[in-house]
N, C-alpha and C positions, 0 to 999 in steps of 0.2 A: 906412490910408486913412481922412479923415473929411469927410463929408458933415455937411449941416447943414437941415435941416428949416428950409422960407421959409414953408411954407403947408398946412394942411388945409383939406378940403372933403366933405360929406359931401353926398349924397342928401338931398331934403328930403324932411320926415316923410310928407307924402303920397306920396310914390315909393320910399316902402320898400318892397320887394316883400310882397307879402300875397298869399292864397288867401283869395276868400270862405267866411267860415264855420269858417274855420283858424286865423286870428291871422298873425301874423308870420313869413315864413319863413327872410328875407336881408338884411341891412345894408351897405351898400358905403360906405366914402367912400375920399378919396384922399388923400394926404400930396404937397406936392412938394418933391422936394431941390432945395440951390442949383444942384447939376449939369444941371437939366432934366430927371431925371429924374423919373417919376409914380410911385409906389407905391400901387395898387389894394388894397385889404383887402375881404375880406366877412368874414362872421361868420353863423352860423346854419345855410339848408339849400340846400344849389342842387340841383334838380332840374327835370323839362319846363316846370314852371309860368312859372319865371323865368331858368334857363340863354340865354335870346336876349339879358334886359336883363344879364345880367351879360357878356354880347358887348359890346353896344352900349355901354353905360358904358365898358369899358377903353377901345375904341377910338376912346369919346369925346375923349382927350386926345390922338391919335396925334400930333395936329397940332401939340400943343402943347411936345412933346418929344422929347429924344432918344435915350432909354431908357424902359420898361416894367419892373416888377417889380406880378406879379399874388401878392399874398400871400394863402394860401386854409388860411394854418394854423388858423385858428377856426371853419374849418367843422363841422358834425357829421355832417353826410351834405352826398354829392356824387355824384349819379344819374349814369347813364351819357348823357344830356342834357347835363350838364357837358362831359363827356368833346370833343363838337363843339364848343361854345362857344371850349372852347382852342383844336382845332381851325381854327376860324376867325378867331380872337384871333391864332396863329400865320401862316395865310397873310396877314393882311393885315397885321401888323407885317414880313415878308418884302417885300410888296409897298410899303412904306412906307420900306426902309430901314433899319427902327428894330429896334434888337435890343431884346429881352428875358429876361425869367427869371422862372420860376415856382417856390415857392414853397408846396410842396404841400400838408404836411403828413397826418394819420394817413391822414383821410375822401378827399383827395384819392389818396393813393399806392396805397388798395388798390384804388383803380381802374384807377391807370397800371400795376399790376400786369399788368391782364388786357387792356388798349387800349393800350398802349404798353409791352411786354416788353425795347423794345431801347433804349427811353429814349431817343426819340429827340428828344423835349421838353428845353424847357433848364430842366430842376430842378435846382436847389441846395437847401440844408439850412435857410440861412438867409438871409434880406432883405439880411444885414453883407455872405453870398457874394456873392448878387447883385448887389449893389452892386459889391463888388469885380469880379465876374465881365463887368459891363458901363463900368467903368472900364477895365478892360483890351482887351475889345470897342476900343473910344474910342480909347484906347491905339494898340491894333495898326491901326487904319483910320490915325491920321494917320502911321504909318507905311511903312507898306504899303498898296498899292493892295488894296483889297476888291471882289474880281471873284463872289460867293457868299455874301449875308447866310446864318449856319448856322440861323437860322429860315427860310429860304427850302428850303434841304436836306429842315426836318421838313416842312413844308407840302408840299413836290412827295411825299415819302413819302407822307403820311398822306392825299392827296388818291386815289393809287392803291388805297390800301386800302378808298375808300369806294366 
């Protein structure tokens, strides 16, 4: 499978997430493939400070695609604030249609450890999976009738659990 990088975009420098008095915490920009697909990167800390703009930002593009890939492997911490964020990155990619894939990495896994034990989040290893894993998504819809986005599955769960 190969994709092809049309575009990045990042945050501008004043909407880097900051804490007064802290410095720098999180970098977001986006890549887009020619597939429509969006690829989300941060880099740094996600925690309560800025866990809602790293909401807002993914779902900034929802409109404009038709795939997500939230890639969160250069994070170095990712508070349990995160943890909703995807949360609600998941119901409303559900309520949108659009599938996605997350993209966890160290800071992100050992928290799906303990908030998500049964995986029920769509983690893959890598961006290449993901891609693949929402090319086939794509795949199977023009195939077969999709009566149940599986981000919709995690979101009806994870909404009980709150």
């Amino acid at each position: 499978m190969t994709d092809t990088l049309l575009h990045s975009s990042a945050l501008p420098v004043d909407a880097i997430f900051s804490t007064p008095g802290k410095g720098q915490l999180a970098r977001l920009d986006t890549h887009w493939m020619k597939s429509s697909v969006a690829i989300v990167s941060a880099h740094g800390d996600i925690d309560q400070t800025n866990a809602r703009t790293l909401t807002e930002y993914s779902l900034a593009h929802l409109l404009r695609c038709r795939g997500l890939i939230l890639d969160l492997t250069r994070l170095k911490f990712f508070g349990a604030a995160g943890f909703s964020a995807l949360h609600r990155i998941s119901v409303s990619c559900a309520r949108a249609g659009i599938d996605w894939a997350l993209v966890p990495g160290a800071a992100v896994s050992l928290l799906l450890r303990i908030c998500d034990p049964s995986g029920l989040l769509p983690a893959v290893d890598t961006v290449s999976a993901a891609l693949a894993s929402l090319q086939r998504s794509a795949s199977d819809a023009d195939h077969t009738e999709k009566t149940t986005p599986k981000c919709e599955d995690v979101g009806r769960h994870l909404s009980t659990m709150s």
